[in-house]
Each structure stands twice: as C-alpha cells, then as structure tokens.
C-alpha positions, 0 to 999 in steps of 0.5 A: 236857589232863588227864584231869578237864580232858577230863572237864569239856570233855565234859560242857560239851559234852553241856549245850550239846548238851542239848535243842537241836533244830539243830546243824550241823558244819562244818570251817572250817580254812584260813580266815584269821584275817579270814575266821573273825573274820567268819564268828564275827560272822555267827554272832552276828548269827544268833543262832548259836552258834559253837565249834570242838571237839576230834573225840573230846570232841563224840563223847564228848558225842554218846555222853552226850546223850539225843538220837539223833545216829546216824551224825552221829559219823562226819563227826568228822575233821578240824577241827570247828566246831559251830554250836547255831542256833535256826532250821534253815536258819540256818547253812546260810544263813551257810555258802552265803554265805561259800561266795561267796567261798571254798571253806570252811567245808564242811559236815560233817553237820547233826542238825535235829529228829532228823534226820540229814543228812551231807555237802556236797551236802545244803547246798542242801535244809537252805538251803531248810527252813523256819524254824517261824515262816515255817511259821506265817505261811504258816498264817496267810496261808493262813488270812486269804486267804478271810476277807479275800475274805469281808469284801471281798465283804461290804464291797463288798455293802454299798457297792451297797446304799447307792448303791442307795439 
C-alpha cells in the first residue's frame, strides 16, 4: 500500500468513525469462510456495519477523529474487525450468539456514547444496555400506567352509576 493509498484509507476511516455514538472491536480471525460470511449477513440484518482494518490505519483515524477514543487504541493487535451500530447493545448481542457455537469473535473494546469499555469480560454488561428506544417505551409504560388506572377507575365509576340508575 502506498503512502496516499494509506492516506485515503485513513481518512476513510476517521469519516466512517465521524459522529458515530457506537463502535465495537472485535477480532474474528480463525472463522471459516462459512462462519464470517454469517456473521457479515448478521451484521446486515442489524443494521451493523462490518469491516475489518489494518491496526495502525484505525489508530491513525482514532488519532484524527474528534471523538475521545482513550485508551481504546491499545486493544489494536492482532486481526481487527469494526462494527459502526446504531443500537449499543446490538454487536454485543450478534457476537454472544455467534459465541454459542464458537470461541470467536472475541471482543476487543467498545466506545459507546464516550464510554470506554476493553476487554472480553464486559460482553455481558454491554448485551444488557439498553437501546434509546427500549428506554423511551420504558418512559412511556411508566407514563400510561397511572393514567390507564385513572380511566379504568372512571370507566368503572361511571358503569355503577348507571346500573345505579
């Protein structure tokens, strides 16, 4: 690779990381062919986009971007798959699942809304975070409880009155 191909890749990259809220990295080396062609098609149907990168162009980008990636730069060893999602638990979902029938992809780091999380063992706690949708139909739920009780009670109220009658 030339030093402007090099040039172009890293700025490719600092776009694609540009104003993006949820980036996991993982290392998916030593999936077959089969295994990463499905887990490429997961990704897809997530509406994740997956792409693996050359360690010292991401941190390059890393370097460039805006964002604060911290110490996320020092996972980059090895074979590096990154995963842009909308949804923060949505690669770790498609990664636990894979795990079911293989010790791979392992996960290097995650930078979710400025967090930084490294390591493998946090697999777990970023499955369990909670998409900004599930949070507002939580709100909502929470919100309609005591007013769907109001209208019931009233509903009901009125239905005495007019047996009453």
């Amino acid at each position: 690779m030339t030093r402007e191909e090099k040039s172009i890749a890293i700025e490719d990259l600092t776009a694609k990381l540009a104003g993006v809220n949820v980036i996991y990295l993982a290392d998916t080396s030593g999936l077959d062919a089969d295994s990463t062609s499905n887990l490429r098609r997961a990704c897809f149907k997530a509406g994740i986009k997956l792409e693996v990168v050359k360690n010292t162009l991401l941190e390059k980008a890393m370097e460039a971007s805006e964002s604060d990636f911290g110490d996320l730069s020092s996972v980059l060893k090895g074979n590096t798959s990154v995963m842009i999602a909308e949804t923060a638990n949505g690669p770790a979902k498609i990664i636990k699942e894979f795990r079911k029938k293989s010790d791979k992809p392992v996960l290097k780091g995650a930078y979710i809304n400025q967090e930084i999380y490294i390591g493998d063992n946090l697999l777990d706690s970023l499955v369990s975070i909670k998409s900004k949708e599930e949070v507002i139909a939580e709100i909502i739920g929470l919100l309609q409880s005591p007013a769907q009780r109001v209208i019931s009670a009233l509903q009901n109220q009125k239905g005495k009155e007019e047996a009453a009658e």
